[in-house]
C-alpha positions, 0 to 999 in steps of 0.5 A: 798470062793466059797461057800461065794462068791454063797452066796453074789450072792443069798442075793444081787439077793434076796434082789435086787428083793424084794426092786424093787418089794416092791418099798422098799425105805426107803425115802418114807416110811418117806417122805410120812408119814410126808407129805401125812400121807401115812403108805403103806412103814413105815409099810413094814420097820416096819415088815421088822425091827421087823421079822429081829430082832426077826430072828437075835436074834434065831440065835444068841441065837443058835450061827448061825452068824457072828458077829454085827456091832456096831459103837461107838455111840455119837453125831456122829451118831445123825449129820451124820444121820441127814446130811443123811437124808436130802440128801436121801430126797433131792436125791429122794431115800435111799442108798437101793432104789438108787441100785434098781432104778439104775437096773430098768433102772433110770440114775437119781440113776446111776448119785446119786451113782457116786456122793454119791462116791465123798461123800465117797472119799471127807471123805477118804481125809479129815478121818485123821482130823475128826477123831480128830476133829469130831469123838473123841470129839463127842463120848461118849461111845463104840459100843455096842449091846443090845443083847450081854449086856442084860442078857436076853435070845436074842430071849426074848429080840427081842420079848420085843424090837419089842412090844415097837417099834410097841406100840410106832409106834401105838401110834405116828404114827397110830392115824394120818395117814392112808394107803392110800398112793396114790390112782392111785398107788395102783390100779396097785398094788400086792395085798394084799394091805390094803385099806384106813379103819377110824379105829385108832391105835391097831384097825387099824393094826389088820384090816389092817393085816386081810386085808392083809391076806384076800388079798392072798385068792383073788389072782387066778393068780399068775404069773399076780400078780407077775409082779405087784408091791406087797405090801411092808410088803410082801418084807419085808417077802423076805428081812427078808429071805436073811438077815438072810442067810447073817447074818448066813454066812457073817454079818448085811446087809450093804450098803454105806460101801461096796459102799465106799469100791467100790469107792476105789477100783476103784479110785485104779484101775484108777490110784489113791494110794486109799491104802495110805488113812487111811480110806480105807487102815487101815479100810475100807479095814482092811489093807488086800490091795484094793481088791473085797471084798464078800460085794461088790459083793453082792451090785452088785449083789442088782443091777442086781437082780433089774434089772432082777425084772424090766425086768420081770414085763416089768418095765425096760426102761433106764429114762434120768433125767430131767435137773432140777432134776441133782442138786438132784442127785449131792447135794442129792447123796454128802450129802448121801455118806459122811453123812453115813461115818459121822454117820457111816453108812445109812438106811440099817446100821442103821435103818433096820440092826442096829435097828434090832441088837438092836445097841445103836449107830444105835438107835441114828442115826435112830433119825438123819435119820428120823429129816433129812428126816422131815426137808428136806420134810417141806422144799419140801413141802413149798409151799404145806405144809406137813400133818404131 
């Protein structure tokens, strides 16, 4: 337990830098490719994604892991995603980018997570109904992953399934939109960071990747660089890294579950029978009483690493949100928590942990996530309108 317990505290330190250094939010690597063509974080979440699966798959080819998450899929997974998406956009940052903003001092994302609880104890309430309203009506077929279905070796199959997720990414997104992203932010920036190149497709990500290579060859001080934000491709490198410990000792990478589980723990502790809830008693929780639980410390621990991140490259300040932006926080922070349970599962569950284990129900969700995130950027962005 000890050793499970230093575990959860060097993933969640781990992962809580690297998403802070890489300002590695999920939000923006799709609310910025729909409205600016800007690919700097798609194409972080894009490595992150690729090297996790062909990780994943060498461990569980050699029988290093402890077991996928794998959700029956239906057209829960498109609704809930979609739900999620829009209150992710809205909020102003991911189930992931929500804890490290919230280290790095944003009372913004603090208020977010309090009302993504609300989201999460307003489901519990209400699971008994939907479960027999909404999940078993709209559920088609078993969790399943692909790794465990196929007959392929897993670690063959990671390497087919990632080629045809960059050649569909090259292909849909690469003849449109650029690396640009937003010119004062990148000047403050880690290098290596790809600068804007006219080049379209395969073209265009093999020099990008040249530059970014050619970036490390230019840096004559690291300890400088290191308090600068990096490139998010170089997150995902770290990302990848504590999520393969995580994957060899305890599970995928989740968020809002252990979130949820944290609502009832300490709805339990002020006074509420979080236990009775079929949600948190018989699931969440698997019946084994509302206690701490090793996933829940490692999303603290996500907070606290952010925090330590912030501090060090001088980014930390506690920021009051502005009046106007509250609504955000509440409405955007509601839609995400119980849109995760209506999925089930977020950016993290399904997009970079699900995508990765090559779970069908994740691959659906990930379709409800990104339309979320499209429809709600056309409606931000009316006035303005949106490059994509």
């Amino acid at each position: 337990m000890t050793s499970t317990l230093l575990v959860a505290a060097v993933v969640g330190l781990g992962l809580g830098i690297f998403l802070q250094k890489g300002r590695f939010c999920f939000v923006h690597a799709f609310r910025d490719l729909f409205a600016f063509k800007d690919t700097r974080v798609t194409n972080g979440v894009l490595v992150a994604v690729v090297l996790t699966m062909v990780g994943w798959s060498l461990l569980y080819q050699f029988g290093y892991y402890q077991g996928f998450w794998t959700p029956d899929w239906g057209l829960t997974g498109l609704i809930g995603g979609f739900i999620f998406g829009v209150g992710m956009t809205y909020a102003g940052g991911c189930a992931s980018g929500t804890l490290y903003r919230a280290g790095q001092g944003y009372l913004h994302f603090w208020l977010t997570l309090l009302f993504m609880g609300v989201g999460y104890a307003a489901f519990s309430v209400v699971f008994p109904t939907l479960q027999a309203t909404y999940f078993e009506p709209l559920t088609v077929g078993e969790g399943v992953t692909l790794f465990e279905s196929s007959s392929l070796p897993a670690p063959l199959l990671a390497v087919l399934a990632s080629g045809l997720i960059v050649l569909a990414y090259v292909t849909v997104v690469g003849r449109e939109a650029g690396q640009t992203g937003t010119d004062r932010e990148q000047v403050a920036e880690f290098r290596p960071v790809v600068l804007a190149t006219p080049v379209l497709g395969a073209e265009k990500l093999l020099e990008g990747t040249r530059s970014y290579l050619r970036g490390f060859r230019e840096i004559d001080d690291w300890v400088a660089a290191s308090k600068q934000p990096w490139d998010p491709r170089t997150a995902a490198i770290g990302i990848t890294g504590v999520a393969m410990i995580w994957f060899s000792q305890v599970s995928i990478v989740g968020v809002t579950g252990p979130e949820a589980r944290w609502t009832g723990y300490l709805l339990q502790h002020a006074g509420v029978d979080a236990e009775s809830y079929e949600y948190w008693g018989s699931i969440l929780f698997a019946g084994e009483g509302v206690t701490v639980t090793v996933d829940m410390i490692m999303i603290a621990m996500v907070i606290v690493g952010a925090g330590i991140a912030a501090f060090w490259s001088g980014d930390f300040a506690v920021r009051t949100p502005k009046l106007q932006r509250l609504p955000n926080a509440a409405i955007g922070g509601f839609l995400m928590g119980s849109g995760s349970r209506l999925a089930p599962g977020c950016n993290i569950g399904n997009i970079y942990s699900g995508i990765a284990s090559l779970s069908v129900h994740s691959f659906i969700a990930a379709v409800g996530i990104v339309l979320g995130v499209y429809v709600m950027t056309h409606w931000l962005y009316r006035d303005v309108g949106c490059a994509i």
